[in-house]
C-alpha positions as protocol buffer text, in pm:
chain_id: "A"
residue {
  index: 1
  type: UNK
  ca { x: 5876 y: 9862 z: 3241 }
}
residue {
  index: 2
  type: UNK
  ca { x: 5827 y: 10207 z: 3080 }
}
residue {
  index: 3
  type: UNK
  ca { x: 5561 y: 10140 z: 2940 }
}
residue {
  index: 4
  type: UNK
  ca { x: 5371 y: 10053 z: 3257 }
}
residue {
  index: 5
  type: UNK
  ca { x: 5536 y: 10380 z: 3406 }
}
residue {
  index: 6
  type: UNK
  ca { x: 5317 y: 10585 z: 3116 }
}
residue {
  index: 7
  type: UNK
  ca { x: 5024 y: 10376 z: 3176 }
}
residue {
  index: 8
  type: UNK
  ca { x: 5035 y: 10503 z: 3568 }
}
residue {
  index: 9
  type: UNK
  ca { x: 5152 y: 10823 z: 3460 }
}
residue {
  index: 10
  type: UNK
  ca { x: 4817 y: 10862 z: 3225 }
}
residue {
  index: 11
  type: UNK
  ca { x: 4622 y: 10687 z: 3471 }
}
residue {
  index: 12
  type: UNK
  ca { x: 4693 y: 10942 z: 3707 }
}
residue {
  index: 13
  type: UNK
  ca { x: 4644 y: 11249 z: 3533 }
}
residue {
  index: 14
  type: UNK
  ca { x: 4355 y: 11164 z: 3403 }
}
residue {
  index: 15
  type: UNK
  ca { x: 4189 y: 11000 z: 3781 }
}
residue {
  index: 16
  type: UNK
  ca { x: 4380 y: 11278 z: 3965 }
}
residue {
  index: 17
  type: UNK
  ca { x: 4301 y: 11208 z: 4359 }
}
residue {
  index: 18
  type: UNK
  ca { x: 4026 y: 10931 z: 4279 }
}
residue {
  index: 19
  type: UNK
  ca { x: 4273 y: 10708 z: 4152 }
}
residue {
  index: 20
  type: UNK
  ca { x: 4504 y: 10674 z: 4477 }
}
residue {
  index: 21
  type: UNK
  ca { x: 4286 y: 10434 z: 4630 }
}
residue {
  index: 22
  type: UNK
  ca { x: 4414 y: 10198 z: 4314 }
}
residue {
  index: 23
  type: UNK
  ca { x: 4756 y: 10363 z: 4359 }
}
residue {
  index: 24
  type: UNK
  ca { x: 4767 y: 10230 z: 4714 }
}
residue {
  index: 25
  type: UNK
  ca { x: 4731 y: 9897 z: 4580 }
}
residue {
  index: 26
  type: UNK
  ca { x: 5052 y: 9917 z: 4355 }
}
residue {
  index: 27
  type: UNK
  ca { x: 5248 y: 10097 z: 4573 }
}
residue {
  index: 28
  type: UNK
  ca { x: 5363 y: 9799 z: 4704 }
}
residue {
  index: 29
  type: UNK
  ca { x: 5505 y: 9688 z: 4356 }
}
residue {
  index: 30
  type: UNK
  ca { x: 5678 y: 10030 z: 4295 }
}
residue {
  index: 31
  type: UNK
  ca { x: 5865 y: 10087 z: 4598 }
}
residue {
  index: 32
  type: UNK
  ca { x: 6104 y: 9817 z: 4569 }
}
residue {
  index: 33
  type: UNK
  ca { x: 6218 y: 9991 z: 4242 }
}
residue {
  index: 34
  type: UNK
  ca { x: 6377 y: 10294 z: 4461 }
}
residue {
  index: 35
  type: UNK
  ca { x: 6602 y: 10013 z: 4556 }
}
residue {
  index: 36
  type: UNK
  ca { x: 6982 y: 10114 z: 4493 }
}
residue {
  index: 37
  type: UNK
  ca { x: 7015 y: 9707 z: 4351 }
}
residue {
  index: 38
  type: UNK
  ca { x: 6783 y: 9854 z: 4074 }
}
residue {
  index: 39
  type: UNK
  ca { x: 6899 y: 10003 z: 3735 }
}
residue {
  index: 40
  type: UNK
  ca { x: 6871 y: 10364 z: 3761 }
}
residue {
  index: 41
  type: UNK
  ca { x: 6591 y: 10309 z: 3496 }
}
residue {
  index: 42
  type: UNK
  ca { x: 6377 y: 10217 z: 3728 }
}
residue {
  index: 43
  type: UNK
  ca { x: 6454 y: 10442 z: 3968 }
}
residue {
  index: 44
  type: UNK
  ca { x: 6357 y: 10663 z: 3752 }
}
residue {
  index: 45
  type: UNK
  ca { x: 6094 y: 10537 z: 3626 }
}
residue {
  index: 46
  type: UNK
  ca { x: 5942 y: 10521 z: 3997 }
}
residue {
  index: 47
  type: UNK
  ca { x: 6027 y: 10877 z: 4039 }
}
residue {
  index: 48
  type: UNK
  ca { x: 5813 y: 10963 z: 3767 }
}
residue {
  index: 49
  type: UNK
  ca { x: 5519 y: 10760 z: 3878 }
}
residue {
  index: 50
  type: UNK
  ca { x: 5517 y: 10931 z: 4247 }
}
residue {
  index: 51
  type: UNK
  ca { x: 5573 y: 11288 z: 4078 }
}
residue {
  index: 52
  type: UNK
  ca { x: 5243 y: 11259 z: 3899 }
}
residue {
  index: 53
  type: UNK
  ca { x: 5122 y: 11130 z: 4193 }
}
residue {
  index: 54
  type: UNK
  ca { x: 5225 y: 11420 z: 4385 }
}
residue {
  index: 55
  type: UNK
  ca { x: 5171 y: 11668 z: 4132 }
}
residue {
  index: 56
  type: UNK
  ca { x: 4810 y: 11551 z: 4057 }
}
residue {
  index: 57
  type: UNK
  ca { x: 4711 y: 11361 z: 4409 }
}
residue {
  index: 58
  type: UNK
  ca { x: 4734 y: 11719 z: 4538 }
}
residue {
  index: 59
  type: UNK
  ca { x: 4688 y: 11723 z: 4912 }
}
residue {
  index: 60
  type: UNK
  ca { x: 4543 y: 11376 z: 4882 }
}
residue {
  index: 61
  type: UNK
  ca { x: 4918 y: 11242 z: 4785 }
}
residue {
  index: 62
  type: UNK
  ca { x: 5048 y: 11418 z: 5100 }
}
residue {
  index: 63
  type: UNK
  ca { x: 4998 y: 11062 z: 5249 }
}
residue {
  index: 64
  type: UNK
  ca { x: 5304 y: 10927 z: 4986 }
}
residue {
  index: 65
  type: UNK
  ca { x: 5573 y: 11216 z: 5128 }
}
residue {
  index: 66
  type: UNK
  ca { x: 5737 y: 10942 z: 5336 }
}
residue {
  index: 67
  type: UNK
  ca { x: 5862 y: 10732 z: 4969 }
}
């Protein structure tokens, strides 16, 4: 599961904004990992994924303040 958290992470920083539209699609898959059933590795693993969202989404990840 790490692993795909770096591979978003990378993805990310390197698409910036133009890769939310693919991020919207997968957002779907992450959010149930905020769940308090779920290891707190994957919390935290999801809070790493919408950080770089947030941090490199710019206004364009204003959209994601609701997760």
């Amino acid at each position: 599961m790490m692993v795909v958290g770096e591979i978003l992470g990378t993805l990310v920083k390197t698409f910036k904004a133009s890769f939310l539209p693919f991020f919207d699609e997968l957002s779907s898959y992450i959010m149930p990992m905020w769940g308090k059933d779920k290891s707190s590795e994957e919390r935290r693993i999801a809070i790493c994924i919408f950080d770089d969202v947030a941090e490199q989404g710019r206004e364009a990840a204003l959209k994601y303040e609701h997760f």
